[in-house]
C-alpha distance (Angstrom), angle and dihedral (degrees) to the residues before:
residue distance angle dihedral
X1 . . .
X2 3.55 . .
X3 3.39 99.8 .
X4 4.14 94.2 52.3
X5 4.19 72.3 55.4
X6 3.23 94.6 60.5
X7 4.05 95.2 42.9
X8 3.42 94.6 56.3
X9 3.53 97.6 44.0
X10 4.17 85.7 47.8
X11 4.02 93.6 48.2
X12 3.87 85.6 93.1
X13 3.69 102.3 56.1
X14 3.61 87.7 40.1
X15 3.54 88.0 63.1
X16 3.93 92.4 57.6
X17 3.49 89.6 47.0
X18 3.76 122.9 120.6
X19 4.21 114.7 -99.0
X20 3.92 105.9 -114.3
X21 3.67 127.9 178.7
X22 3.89 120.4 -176.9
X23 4.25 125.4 -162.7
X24 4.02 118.5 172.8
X25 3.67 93.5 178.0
X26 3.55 95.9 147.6
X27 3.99 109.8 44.0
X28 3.96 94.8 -133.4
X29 3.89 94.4 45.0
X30 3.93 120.0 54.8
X31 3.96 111.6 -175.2
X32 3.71 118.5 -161.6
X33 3.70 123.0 179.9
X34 3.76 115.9 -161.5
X35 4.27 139.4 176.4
X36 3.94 104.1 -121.0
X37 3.91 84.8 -161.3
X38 4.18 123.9 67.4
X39 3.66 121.3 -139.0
X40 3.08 164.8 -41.5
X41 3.85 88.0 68.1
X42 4.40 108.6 -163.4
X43 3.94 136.6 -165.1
X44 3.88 107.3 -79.7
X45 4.00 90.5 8.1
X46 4.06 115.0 138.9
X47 3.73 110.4 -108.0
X48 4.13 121.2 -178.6
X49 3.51 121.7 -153.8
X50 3.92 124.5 -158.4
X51 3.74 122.3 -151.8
X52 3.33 122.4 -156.7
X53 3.64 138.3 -170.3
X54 3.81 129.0 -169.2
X55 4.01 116.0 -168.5
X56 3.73 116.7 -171.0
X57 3.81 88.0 -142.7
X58 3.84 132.8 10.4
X59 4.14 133.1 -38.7
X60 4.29 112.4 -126.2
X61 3.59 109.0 -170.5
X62 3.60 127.6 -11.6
X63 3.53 138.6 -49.7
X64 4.29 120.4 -107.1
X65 3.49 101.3 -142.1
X66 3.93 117.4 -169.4
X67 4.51 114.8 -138.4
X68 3.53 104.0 -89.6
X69 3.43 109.4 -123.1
X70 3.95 142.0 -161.2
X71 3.55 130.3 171.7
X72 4.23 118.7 -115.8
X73 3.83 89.7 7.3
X74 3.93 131.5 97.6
X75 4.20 114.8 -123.6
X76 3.55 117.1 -157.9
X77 3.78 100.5 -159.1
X78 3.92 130.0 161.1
X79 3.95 103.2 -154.9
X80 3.97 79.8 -167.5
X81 3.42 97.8 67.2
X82 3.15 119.1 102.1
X83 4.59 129.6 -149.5
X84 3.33 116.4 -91.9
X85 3.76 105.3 -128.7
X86 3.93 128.2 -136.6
X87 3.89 138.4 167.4
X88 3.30 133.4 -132.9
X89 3.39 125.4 -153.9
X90 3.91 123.7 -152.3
X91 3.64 133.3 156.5
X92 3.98 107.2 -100.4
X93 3.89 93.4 33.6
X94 3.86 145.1 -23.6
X95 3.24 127.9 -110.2
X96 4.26 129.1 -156.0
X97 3.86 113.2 -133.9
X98 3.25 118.3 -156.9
X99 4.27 121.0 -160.6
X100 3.74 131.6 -176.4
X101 3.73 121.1 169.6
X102 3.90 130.1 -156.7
X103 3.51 143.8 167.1
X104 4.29 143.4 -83.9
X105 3.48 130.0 -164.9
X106 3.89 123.0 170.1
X107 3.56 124.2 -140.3
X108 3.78 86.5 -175.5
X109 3.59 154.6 54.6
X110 3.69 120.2 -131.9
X111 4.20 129.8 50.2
X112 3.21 116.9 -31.8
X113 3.77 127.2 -164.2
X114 3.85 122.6 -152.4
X115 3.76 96.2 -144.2
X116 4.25 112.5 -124.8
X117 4.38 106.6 -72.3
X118 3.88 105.1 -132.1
X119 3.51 123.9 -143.8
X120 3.80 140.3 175.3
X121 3.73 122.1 -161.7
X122 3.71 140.8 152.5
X123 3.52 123.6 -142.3
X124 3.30 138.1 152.5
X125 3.48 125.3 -89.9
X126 3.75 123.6 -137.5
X127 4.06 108.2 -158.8
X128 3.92 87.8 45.8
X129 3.71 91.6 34.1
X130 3.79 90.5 -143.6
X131 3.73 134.1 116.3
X132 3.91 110.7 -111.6
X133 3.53 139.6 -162.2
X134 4.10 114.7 -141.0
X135 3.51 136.3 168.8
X136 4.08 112.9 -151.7
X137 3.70 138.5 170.7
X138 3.49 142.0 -158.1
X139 3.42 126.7 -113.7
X140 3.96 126.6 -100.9
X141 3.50 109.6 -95.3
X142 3.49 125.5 -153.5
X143 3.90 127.1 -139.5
X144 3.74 136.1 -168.3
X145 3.73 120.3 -155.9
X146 3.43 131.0 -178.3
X147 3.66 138.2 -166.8
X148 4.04 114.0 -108.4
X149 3.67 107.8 -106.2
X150 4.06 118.4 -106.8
X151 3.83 84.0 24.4
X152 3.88 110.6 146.1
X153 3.83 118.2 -116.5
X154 3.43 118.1 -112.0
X155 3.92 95.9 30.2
X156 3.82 127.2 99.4
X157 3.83 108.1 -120.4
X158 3.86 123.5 -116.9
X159 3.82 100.0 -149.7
X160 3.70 107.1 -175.1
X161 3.82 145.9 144.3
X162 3.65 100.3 -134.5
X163 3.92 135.3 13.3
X164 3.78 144.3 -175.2
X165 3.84 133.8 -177.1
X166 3.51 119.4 -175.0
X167 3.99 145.6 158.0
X168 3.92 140.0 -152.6
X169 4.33 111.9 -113.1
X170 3.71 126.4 -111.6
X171 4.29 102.5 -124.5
X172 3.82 98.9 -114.9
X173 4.20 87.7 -149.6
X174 4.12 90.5 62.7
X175 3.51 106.1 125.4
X176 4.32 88.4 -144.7
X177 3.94 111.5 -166.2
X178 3.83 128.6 176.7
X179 3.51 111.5 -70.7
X180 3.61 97.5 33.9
X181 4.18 127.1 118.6
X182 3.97 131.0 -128.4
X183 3.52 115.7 -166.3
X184 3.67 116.9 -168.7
X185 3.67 126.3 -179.3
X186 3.56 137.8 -164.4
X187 3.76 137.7 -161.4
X188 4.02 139.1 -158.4
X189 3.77 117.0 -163.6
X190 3.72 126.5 -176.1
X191 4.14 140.5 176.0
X192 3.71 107.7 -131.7
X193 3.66 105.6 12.2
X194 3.74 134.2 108.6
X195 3.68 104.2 -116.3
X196 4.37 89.5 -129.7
X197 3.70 88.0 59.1
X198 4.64 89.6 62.8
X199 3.51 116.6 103.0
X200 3.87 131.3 -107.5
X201 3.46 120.6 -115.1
X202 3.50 125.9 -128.2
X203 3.68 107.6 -128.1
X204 3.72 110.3 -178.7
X205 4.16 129.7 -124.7
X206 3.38 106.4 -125.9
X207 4.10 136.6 -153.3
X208 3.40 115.5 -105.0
X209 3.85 99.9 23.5
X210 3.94 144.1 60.4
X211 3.41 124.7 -104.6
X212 3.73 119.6 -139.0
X213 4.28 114.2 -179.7
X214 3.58 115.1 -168.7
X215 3.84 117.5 -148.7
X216 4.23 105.8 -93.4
X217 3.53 120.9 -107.6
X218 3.56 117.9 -124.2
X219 3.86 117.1 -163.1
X220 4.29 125.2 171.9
X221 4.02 117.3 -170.2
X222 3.95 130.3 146.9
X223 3.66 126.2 -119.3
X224 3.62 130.4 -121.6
X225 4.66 83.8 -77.6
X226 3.51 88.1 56.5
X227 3.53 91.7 -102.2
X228 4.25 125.7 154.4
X229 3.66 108.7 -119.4
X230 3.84 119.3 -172.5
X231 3.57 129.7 -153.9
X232 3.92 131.9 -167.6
X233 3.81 119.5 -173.3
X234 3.18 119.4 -171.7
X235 4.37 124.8 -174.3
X236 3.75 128.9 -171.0
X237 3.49 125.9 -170.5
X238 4.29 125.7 -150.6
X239 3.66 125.0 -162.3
X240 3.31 106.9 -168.2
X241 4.02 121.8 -139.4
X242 3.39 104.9 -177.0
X243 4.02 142.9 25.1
X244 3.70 121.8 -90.3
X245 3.46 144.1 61.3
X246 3.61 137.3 -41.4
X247 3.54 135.1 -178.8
X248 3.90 130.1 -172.2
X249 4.20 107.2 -142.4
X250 4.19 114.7 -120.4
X251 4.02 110.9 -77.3
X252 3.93 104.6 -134.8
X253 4.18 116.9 -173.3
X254 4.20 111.5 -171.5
X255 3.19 113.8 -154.3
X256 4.48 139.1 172.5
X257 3.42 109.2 -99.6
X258 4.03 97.1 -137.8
X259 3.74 87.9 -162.4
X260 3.44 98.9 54.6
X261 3.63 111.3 24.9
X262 3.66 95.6 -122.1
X263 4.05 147.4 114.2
X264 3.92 106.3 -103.4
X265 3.98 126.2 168.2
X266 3.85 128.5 -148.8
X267 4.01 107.1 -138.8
X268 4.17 131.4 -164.1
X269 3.57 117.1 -174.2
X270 3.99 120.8 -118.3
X271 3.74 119.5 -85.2
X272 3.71 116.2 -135.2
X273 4.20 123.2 -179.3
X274 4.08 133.5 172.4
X275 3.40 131.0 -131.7
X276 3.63 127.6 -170.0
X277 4.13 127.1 -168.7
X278 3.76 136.4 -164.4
X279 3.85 90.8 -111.1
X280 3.83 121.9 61.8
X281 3.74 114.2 -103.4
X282 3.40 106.7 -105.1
X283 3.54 84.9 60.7
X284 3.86 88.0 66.7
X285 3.82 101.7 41.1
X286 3.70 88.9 48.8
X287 3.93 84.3 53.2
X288 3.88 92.8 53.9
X289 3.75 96.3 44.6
X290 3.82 94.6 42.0
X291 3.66 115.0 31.9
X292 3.28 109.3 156.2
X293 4.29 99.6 47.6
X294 3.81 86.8 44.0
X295 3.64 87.2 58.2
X296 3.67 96.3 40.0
X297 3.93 83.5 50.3
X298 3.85 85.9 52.4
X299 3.44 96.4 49.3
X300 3.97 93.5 51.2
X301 3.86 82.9 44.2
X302 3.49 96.9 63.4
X303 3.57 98.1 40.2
X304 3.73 85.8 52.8
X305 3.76 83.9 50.3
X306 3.58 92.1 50.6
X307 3.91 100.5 44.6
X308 4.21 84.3 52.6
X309 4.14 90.8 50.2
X310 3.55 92.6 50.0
X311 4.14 94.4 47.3
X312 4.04 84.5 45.6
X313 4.14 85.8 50.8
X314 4.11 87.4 51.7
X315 3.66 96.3 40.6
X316 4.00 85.2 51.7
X317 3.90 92.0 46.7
X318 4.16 91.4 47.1
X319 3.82 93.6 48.0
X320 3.72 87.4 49.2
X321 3.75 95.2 49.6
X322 4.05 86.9 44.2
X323 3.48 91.0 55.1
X324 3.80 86.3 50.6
X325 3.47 88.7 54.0
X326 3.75 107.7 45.1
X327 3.87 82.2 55.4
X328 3.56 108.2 59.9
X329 3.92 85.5 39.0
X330 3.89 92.6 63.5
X331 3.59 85.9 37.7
X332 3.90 90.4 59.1
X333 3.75 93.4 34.7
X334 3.90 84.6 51.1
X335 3.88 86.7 48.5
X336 3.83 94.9 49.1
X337 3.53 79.2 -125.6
X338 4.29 102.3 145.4
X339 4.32 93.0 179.2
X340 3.79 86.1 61.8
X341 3.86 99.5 42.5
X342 4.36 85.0 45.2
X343 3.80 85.7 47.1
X344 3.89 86.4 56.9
X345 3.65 99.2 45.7
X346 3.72 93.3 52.8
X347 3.67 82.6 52.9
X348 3.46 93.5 62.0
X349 4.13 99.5 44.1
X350 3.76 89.2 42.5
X351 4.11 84.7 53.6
X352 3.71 96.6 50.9
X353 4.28 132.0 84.2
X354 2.95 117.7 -95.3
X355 4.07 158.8 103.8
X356 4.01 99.7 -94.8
X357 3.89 99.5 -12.2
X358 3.48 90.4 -111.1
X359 3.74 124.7 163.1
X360 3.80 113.9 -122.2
X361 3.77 117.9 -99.4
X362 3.65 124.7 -91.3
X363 4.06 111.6 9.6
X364 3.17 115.1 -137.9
X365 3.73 130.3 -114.1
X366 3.75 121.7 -52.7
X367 4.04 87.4 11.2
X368 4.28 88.4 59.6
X369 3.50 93.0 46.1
X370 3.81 101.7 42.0
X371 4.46 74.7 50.5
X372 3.82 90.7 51.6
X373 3.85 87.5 53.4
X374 3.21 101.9 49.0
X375 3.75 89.4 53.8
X376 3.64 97.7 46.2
X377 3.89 85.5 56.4
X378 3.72 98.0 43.5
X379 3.76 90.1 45.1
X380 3.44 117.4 24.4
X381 3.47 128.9 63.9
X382 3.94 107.9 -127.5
X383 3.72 91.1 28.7
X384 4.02 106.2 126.5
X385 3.69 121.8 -137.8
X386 4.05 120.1 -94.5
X387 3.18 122.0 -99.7
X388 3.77 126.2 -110.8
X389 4.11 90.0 -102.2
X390 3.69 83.2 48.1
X391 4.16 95.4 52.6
X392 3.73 96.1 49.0
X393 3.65 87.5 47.7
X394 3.43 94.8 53.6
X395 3.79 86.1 42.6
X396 3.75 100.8 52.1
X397 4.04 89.8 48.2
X398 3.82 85.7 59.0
X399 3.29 95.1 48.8
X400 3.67 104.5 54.1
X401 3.66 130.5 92.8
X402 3.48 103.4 -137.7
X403 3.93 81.6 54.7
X404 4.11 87.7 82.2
X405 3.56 139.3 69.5
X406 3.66 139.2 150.4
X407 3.37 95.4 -113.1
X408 3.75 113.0 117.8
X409 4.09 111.7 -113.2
X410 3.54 142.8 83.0
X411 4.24 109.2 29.7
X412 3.47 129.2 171.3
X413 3.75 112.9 -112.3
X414 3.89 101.0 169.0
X415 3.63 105.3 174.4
X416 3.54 92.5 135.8
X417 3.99 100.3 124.9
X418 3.80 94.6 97.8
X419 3.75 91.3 44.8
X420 3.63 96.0 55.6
């Protein structure tokens, strides 16, 4: 009676006891496979496994050890690691123990059974006093894994002692235009954890600029205990397409505390940047909701654009060539020279729109008589020369656009220098 007692009141230490499974299938070789870590044992949770060897006698060579495997759990496993090699001394006879440690982690809740690890060795056997060649296996060993508690369904768990979730800033003096790229990135760290077994994140696409993920960046080391520590680094790039402002909601990882036995989450705040442009911004949202009419309108735009720089090029050219033209005519006028000022007014009907480039019929006032004086001085003989009221008259007439039609009539025909 007392001892079922004692059982009962045992059962929960035995619980936190270390897994060990023992197999002596060879009489000079005992193989015992053990859990270095006590329970609870939970999905995703790190747990390290010890293989040992004991030879009644002395290892030559090495040992072929086949992948240790186990269904719906992850095995870290380096097959080019090699024992680490120990003696034991006792009084009848030594014995060589040979240990090699790797790694669990359960995808799984449930029993799980580490299938038998086979090895072959030859060492060399002291009672016999003989080397040997053996082939031995551990036996099955069975795990129990739970689920952490308050764990949502439907998630994997991240079971882990110690946790950290952090991000790089966004320079609040950047001076961020259209066109220009943020790249954020952020980065899970965690003791005891494979680094393929972190979390993504789940960086939003955003309105108004291109998302660009790089592949994450998974990186395992141990820290100065020996300890795996996993790392996943994740970057994003934005290029933004329009002005405004943008703003990246808080990342949040939950995780088991392993510790503690509770639910804990790792928290970074939400990144927010502005971006101006040289364009207002309803220029650029139109632009990313209607593509292919903005560009149309663009293309008409620039043709527009291009139509408008090529009248401005004329208009420059004409006004230089009128300047040109005014000159020499108050040059001739200043000469008394009448070829040079007929040459000129040619100039200016053979310039102008227009059918025939005729002038229109019957100036008016001041321009007909400053006309009839010209002629009277270009062809007549006592005709006197016009005055300088009378040339720019003459001048501005000529130079007017309503001062042409297609209608037939009056023309300038001033080859008058051989009748001066």
């Amino acid at each position: 009676m007392r001892g079922w007692i004692l059982l009962v009141a045992m059962m929960p230490l035995l619980a936190l006891a270390n897994v060990v499974s023992i197999n002596r299938s060879d009489p000079g070789v005992e193989v015992r496979l053990e859990l270095l870590q006590a329970g609870p044992y939970y999905v995703n949770g790190r747990l390290p496994v010890k293989l040992t060897l004991a030879l009644d006698g002395r290892l030559w060579g090495r040992v072929a050890l086949r992948q240790p495997g186990l269904k719906d759990a992850l095995v870290i496993h380096d097959p080019g690691q090699e024992f680490d090699r120990d003696t034991e001394k006792q009084v009848d006879r030594p014995k060589e123990i040979l240990t090699r440690q790797f790694e669990i982690y359960p995808r799984r809740q449930g029993t799980l059974v580490l299938a038998p690890i086979e090895m072959q060795l030859v060492y060399y056997d002291r009672p016999s006093d003989r080397y040997r060649q053996v082939t031995v296996a551990s036996a099955p060993l069975s795990i129990d894994v739970r689920r952490p508690p308050e764990w949502p369904e439907g998630r994997q768990p991240l079971v882990t002692p110690q946790l950290t979730l952090s991000h790089s800033a966004i320079d609040a003096e950047d001076d961020l235009k259209v066109g220009d790229a943020v790249t954020l990135t952020y980065s899970i760290m965690a003791s005891g954890v494979d680094a393929m077994l972190l979390p993504s994140l789940s960086l939003p696409e955003l309105e108004g600029a291109s998302q660009y993920r790089r592949p994450a960046q998974l990186q395992n080391y141990r820290n100065s205990r020996g300890e795996p520590v996993g790392r996943r680094t994740e970057q994003v790039t934005y290029i933004v397409q329009r002005p405004g402002t943008f703003t990246i909601s808080p990342q949040r990882v939950s995780w088991w505390n392993l510790d503690h036995s509770r639910l804990e989450s790792a928290e970074v705040a939400a990144v927010t940047w502005k971006a101006g442009g040289p364009l207002p911004p309803w220029f650029y949202r139109l632009w990313h909701q209607r593509r292919a009419q903005m560009l149309l309108f663009l293309v008409v735009l620039s043709l527009l654009s291009l139509t408008s720089l090529t009248l401005a090029l004329k208009g420059a050219k004409g006004g230089a060539e009128e300047r040109r033209l005014r000159r020499s005519y108050w040059r001739s006028f200043s000469r008394q020279d009448p070829l040079g000022m007929s040459r000129v007014l040619e100039a200016y009907v053979a310039g102008k729109p227009g059918g025939h480039r005729r002038l229109r019929q019957g100036l008016e006032g001041e321009s007909l008589a400053a006309l009839d004086a010209f002629y009277l001085w270009a062809y007549g003989t006592d005709g006197a020369p016009p005055t300088r009221a009378q040339a720019r008259q003459l001048l501005r007439a000529v130079c007017r656009p309503e001062s042409l039609t297609t209608a037939p009539g009056f023309s300038l025909k001033l080859n008058c220098g051989s009748q001066r």
